[in-house]
C-alpha positions as CSV (number, residue, x, y, z in Angstrom):
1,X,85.0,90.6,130.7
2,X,86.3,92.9,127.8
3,X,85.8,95.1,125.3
4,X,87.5,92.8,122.5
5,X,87.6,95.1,119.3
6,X,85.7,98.1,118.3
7,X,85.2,98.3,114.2
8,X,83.7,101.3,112.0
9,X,82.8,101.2,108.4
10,X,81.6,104.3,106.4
11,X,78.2,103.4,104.2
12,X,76.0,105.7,101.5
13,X,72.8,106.8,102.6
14,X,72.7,109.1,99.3
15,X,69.6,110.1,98.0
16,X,68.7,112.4,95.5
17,X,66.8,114.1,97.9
18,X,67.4,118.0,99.6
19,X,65.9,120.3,102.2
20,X,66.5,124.0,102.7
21,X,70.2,123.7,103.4
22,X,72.0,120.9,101.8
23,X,71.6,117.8,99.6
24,X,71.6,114.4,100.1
25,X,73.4,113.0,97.5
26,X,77.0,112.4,99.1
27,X,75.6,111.4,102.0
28,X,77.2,108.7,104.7
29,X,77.0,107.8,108.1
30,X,79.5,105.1,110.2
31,X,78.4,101.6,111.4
32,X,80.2,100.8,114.1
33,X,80.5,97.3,115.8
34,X,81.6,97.2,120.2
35,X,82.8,93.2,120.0
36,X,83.2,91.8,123.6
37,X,84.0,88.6,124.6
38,X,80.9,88.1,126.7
39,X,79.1,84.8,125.2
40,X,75.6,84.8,124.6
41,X,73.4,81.5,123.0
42,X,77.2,80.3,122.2
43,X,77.4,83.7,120.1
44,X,80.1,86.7,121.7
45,X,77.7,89.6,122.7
46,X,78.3,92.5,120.1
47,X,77.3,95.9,120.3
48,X,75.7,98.0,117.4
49,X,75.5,102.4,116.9
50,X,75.5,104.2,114.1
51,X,75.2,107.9,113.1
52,X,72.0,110.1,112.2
53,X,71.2,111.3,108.8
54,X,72.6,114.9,108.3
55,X,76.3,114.6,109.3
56,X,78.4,112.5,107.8
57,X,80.9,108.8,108.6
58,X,83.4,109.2,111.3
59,X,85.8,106.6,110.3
60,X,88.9,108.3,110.4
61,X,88.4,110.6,113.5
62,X,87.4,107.4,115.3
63,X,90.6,105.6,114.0
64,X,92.9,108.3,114.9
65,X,91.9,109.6,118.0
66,X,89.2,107.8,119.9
67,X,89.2,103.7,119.4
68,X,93.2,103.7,120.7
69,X,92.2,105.7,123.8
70,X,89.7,102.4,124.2
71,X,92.2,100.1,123.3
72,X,94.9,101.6,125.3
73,X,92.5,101.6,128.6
74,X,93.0,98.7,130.9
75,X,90.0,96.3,130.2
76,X,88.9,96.4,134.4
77,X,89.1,100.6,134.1
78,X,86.3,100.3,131.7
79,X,83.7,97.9,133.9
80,X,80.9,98.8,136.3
81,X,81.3,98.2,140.1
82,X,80.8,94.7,139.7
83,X,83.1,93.8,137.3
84,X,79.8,91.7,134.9
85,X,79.1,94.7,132.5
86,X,81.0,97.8,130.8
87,X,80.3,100.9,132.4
88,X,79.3,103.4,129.4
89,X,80.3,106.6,131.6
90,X,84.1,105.0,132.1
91,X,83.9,104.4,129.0
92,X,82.7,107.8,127.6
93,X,85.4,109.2,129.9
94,X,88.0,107.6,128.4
95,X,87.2,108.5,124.9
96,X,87.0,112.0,126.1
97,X,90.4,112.0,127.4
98,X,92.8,114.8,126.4
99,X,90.0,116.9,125.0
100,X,89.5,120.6,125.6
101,X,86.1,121.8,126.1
102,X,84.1,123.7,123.1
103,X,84.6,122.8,119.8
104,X,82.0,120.2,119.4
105,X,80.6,119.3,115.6
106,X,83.0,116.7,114.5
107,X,83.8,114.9,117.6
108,X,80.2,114.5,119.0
109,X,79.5,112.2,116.4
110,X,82.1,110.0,116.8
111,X,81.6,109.6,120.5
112,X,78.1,109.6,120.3
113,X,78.2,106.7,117.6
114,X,80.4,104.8,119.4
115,X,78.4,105.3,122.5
116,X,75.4,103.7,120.9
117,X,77.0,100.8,120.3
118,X,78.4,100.7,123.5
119,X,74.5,101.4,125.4
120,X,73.8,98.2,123.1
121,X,76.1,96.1,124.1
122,X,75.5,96.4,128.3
123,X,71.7,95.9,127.7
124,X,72.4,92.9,125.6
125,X,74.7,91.9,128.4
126,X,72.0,92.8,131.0
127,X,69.7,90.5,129.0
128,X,67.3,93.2,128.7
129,X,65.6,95.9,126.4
130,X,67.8,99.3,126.8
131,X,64.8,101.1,127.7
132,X,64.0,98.4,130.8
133,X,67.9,99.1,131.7
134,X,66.8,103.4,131.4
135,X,64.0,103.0,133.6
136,X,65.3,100.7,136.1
137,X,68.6,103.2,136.0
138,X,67.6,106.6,135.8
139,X,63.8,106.3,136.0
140,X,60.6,105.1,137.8
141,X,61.2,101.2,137.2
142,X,58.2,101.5,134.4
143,X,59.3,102.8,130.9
144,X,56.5,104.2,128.5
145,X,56.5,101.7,126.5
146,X,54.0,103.6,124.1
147,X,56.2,106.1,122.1
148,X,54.8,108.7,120.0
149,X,56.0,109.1,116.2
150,X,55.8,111.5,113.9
151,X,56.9,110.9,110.2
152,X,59.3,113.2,108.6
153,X,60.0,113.4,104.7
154,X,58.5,116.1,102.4
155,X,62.0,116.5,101.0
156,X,62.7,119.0,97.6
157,X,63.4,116.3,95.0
158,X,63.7,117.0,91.2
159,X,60.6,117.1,89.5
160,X,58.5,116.8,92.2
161,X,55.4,118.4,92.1
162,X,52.2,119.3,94.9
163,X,50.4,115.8,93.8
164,X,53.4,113.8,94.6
165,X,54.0,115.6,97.5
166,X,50.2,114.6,98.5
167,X,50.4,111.3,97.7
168,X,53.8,110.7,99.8
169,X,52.4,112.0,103.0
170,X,49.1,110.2,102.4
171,X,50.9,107.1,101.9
172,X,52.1,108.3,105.9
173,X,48.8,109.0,107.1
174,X,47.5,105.5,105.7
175,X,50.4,103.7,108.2
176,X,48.9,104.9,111.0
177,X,51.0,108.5,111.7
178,X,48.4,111.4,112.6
179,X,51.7,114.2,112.5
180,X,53.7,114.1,109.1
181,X,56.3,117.0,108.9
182,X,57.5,118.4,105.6
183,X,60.4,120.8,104.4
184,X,60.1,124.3,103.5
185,X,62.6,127.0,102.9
186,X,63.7,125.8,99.4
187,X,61.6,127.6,97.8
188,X,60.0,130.8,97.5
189,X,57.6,131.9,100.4
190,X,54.7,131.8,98.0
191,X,55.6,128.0,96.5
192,X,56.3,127.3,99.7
193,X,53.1,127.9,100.9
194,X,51.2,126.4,98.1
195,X,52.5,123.5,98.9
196,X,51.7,123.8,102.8
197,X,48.3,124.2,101.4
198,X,48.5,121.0,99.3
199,X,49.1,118.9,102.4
200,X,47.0,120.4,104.4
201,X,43.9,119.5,102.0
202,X,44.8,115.9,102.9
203,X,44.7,116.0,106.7
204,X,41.5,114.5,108.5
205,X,40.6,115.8,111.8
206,X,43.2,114.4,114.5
207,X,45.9,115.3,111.9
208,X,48.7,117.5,112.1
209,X,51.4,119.2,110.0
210,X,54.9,120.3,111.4
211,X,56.9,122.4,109.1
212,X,61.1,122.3,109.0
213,X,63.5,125.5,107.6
214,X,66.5,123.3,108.5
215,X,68.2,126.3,109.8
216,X,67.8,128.4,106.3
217,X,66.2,131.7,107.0
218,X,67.4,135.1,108.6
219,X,65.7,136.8,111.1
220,X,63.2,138.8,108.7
221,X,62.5,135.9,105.9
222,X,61.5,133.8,109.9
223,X,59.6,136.3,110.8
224,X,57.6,136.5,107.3
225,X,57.2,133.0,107.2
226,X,55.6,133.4,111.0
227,X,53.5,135.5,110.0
228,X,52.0,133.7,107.3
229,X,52.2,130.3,109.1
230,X,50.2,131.8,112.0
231,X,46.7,131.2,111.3
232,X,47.6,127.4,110.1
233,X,47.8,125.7,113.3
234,X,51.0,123.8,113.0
235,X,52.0,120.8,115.1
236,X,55.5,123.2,115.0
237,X,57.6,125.3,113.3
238,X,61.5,123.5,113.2
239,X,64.7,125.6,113.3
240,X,64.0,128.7,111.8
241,X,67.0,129.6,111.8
242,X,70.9,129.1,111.9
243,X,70.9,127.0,115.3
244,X,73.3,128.9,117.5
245,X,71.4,132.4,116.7
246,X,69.8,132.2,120.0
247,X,68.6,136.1,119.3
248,X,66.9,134.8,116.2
249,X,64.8,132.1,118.2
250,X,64.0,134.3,120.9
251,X,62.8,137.0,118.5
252,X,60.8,135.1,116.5
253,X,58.8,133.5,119.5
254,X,57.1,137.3,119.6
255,X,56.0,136.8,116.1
256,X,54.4,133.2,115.9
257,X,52.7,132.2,119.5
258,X,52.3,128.5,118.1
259,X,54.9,125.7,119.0
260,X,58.2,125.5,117.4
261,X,61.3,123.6,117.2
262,X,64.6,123.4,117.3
263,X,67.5,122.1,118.9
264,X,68.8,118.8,116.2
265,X,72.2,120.5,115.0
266,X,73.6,121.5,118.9
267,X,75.3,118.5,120.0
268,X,76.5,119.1,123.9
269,X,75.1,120.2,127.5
270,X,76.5,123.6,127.3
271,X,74.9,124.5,123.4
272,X,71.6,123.3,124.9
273,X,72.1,125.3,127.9
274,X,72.7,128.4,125.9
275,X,69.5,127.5,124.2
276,X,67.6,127.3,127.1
277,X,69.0,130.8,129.2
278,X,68.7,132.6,125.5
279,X,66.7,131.3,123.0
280,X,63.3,132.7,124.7
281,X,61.6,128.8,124.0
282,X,58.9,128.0,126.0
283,X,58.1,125.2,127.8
284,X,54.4,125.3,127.6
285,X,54.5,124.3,124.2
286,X,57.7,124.1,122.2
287,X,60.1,121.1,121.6
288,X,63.2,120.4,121.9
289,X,64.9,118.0,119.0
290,X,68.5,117.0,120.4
291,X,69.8,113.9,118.8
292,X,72.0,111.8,121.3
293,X,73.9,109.9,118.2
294,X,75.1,113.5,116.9
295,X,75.8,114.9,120.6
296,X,78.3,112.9,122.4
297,X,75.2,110.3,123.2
298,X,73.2,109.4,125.8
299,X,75.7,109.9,129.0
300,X,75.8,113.3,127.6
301,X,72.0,113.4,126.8
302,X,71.3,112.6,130.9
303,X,73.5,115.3,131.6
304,X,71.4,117.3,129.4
305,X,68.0,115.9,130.7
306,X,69.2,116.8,134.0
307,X,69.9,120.7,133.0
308,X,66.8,120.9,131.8
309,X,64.9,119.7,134.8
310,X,66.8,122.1,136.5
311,X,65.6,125.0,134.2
312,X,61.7,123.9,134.6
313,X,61.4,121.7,131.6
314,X,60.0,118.3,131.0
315,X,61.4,115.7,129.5
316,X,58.2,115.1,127.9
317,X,59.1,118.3,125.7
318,X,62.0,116.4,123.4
319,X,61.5,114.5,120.3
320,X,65.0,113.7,119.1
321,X,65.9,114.1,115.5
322,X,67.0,111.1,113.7
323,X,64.3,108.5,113.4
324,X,66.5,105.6,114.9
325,X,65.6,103.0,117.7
326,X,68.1,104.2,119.7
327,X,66.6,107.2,120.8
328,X,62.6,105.7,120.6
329,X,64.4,103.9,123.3
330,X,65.0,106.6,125.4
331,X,62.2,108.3,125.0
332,X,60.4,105.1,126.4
333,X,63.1,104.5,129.2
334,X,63.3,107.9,130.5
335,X,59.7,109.8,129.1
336,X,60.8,111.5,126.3
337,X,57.7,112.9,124.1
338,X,58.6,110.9,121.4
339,X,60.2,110.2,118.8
340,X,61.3,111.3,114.6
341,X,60.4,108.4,112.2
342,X,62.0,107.5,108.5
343,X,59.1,105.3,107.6
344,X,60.5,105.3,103.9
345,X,64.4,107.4,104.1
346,X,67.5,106.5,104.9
347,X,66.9,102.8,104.4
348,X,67.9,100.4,106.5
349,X,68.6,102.4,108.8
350,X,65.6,104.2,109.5
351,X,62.2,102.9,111.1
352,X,60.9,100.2,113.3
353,X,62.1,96.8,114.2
354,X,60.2,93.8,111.7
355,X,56.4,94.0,112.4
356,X,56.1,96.7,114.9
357,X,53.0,99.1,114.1
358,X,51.9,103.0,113.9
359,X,48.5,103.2,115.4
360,X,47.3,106.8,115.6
361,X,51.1,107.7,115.7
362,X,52.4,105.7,118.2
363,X,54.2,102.4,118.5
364,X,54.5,99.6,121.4
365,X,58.4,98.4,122.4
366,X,58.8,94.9,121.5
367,X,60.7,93.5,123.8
368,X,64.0,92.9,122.1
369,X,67.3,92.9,123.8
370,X,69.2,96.0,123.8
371,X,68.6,98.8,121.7
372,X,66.9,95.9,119.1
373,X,68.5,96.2,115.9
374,X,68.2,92.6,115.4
375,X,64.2,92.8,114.7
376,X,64.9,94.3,111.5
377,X,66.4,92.6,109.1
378,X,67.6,94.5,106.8
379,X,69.8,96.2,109.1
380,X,70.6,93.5,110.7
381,X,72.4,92.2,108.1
382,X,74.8,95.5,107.6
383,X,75.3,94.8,111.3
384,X,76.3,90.9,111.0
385,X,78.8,91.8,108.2
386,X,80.5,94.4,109.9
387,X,81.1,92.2,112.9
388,X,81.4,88.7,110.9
């Protein structure tokens, strides 16, 4: 078996839309197809990743530099021991080749979109769910397959005001999410709380808030949001600010004793690492958000699960940013906490295969081949067309 073709194409995910930090209007991720010629129900076995929201297409890196290193490769080089699957660490290894260590923004997300795609493909190969294949693998045999959600929107948008803001995360709350997560940071302290207030006066007991800078503030405009955040009981404070100012995180945790986050925009083992020997979080209560479709992917996110069970944490203490199936995936192979949720952004691309539920904020795996982007159809259809 082989690896037949590997194809990228570059779509808008624009939205008028904008956090703390940047807008969304120019925004794009890459679709990328793995083609083998493995047959399935008379059909070749294809393999689907994409990129997460916040960083933008790969295309061209991919083009350039990392789809000839796969097409170069002898097809046998890139299978497991038995010859009836692809290996994704050969694989990974191979687009990796040449590269010095460091330097790892762009690249990640090329490598981590393609490895998606390629974690698709072997579990559709295998004939089973990726997170069956994850527990079997690198697991217990028995994935959760209950995953926690939390929905994430509360975006600055023009003309927005506190009532619309209400309604959106009520609109949340009446899916079946119990944690709903909002922006702040945009705005002034003062609006900014106002409108903490707002949503707040909407939740029911059981019901949480978390609260996301997006990397905005320095270390005194943290610590005076801290302060005035205290007494609110967050579900957590998210990146307060610039996400390789390990001082910054490891000051703030002696101004707010409630759980934050952080950990979305640092895309390898060693920037986790750092956060973990420097940035003073605690794994009592905090969370850790890395995103395996911006970082390289999931053969560098089990690197990264295993340097954090060697520093005392859980895995049970990262919810990945993103909102796509392929990490609700692993957090139900492997025992992640859970999982971010686009119940109404980033269209199609966000959310929940066709049918699946939020009940009290959690959903059950169906049990789809793969990563199962074929229960939704809307995305589905991107998918077909790229690799028609």
């Amino acid at each position: 078996m082989k690896i037949v073709e590997i194809r990228e194409k570059t779509l808008p995910i624009s939205s008028p839309i904008r956090n703390a930090y940047i807008d969304f209007s120019k925004m794009t991720l890459s679709l990328v197809a793995v083609i083998t010629d493995v047959v399935r129900d008379g059909k070749p076995v294809v393999g689907y990743g994409f990129n997460s929201n916040g960083r933008y297409g790969q295309g061209q890196l991919m083009r350039e530099r990392f789809l000839p290193r796969i097409a170069e490769a002898a097809p046998e080089s890139l299978l497991d021991e038995s010859g009836n699957n692809l290996d994704p660490h050969k694989i990974w290894a191979t687009l990796f080749k040449n590269e010095k260590p460091g330097g790892h923004g762009e690249r990640s997300v090329a490598i981590g979109t393609i490895d998606m795609a390629v974690w698709d493909a072997v579990a559709k190969i295998a004939g089973v769910p990726l997170f069956q294949l994850l527990a079997d693998r690198y697991g217990k045999g028995q994935p959760n397959r209950k995953v926690f959600v939390y929905a994430a929107g509360g975006y600055y948008y023009p003309g927005k005001d506190d009532a619309q803001l209400k309604d959106e995360m009520r609109s949340y709350l009446d899916r079946g999410y119990s944690v709903v997560k909002m922006k702040i940071g945009g705005a002034s302290l003062d609006d900014d709380l106002r409108r903490i207030d707002s949503v707040l006066s909407i939740l029911q007991d059981g019901q949480r808030l978390c609260v996301d800078a997006n990397g905005r503030f320095d270390l005194d405009t943290a610590i005076a949001y801290a302060k005035a955040m205290a007494p609110y009981n967050l579900f957590w404070y998210e990146e307060a600010g610039d996400p390789l100012d390990y001082e910054l995180q490891a000051t703030l945790r002696n101004y707010y004793k409630n759980p934050m986050a952080t950990g979305e925009n640092l895309f390898s083992m060693q920037d986790a690492r750092n956060l973990i020997r420097h940035g003073g979080m605690r794994p009592d209560r905090d969370w850790l958000q890395f995103d395996c479709a911006l970082s390289y992917g999931l053969v560098e996110y089990l690197r990264t699960l295993d340097m954090l069970k060697e520093h005392g944490w859980s895995a049970s203490r990262c919810i990945p940013h993103g909102g796509h199936q392929m990490s609700l995936n692993i957090a139900a192979g492997l025992g992640l906490g859970g999982n971010e949720s686009y119940p109404d952004l980033f269209q199609p691309f966000g959310g929940f295969p066709d049918g699946v539920k939020v009940e009290n904020s959690y959903v059950t795996m169906p049990d789809l081949p793969g990563i199962g982007f074929e229960g939704k159809a809307d995305l589905y259809r991107e998918m077909q067309a790229l690799s028609a």
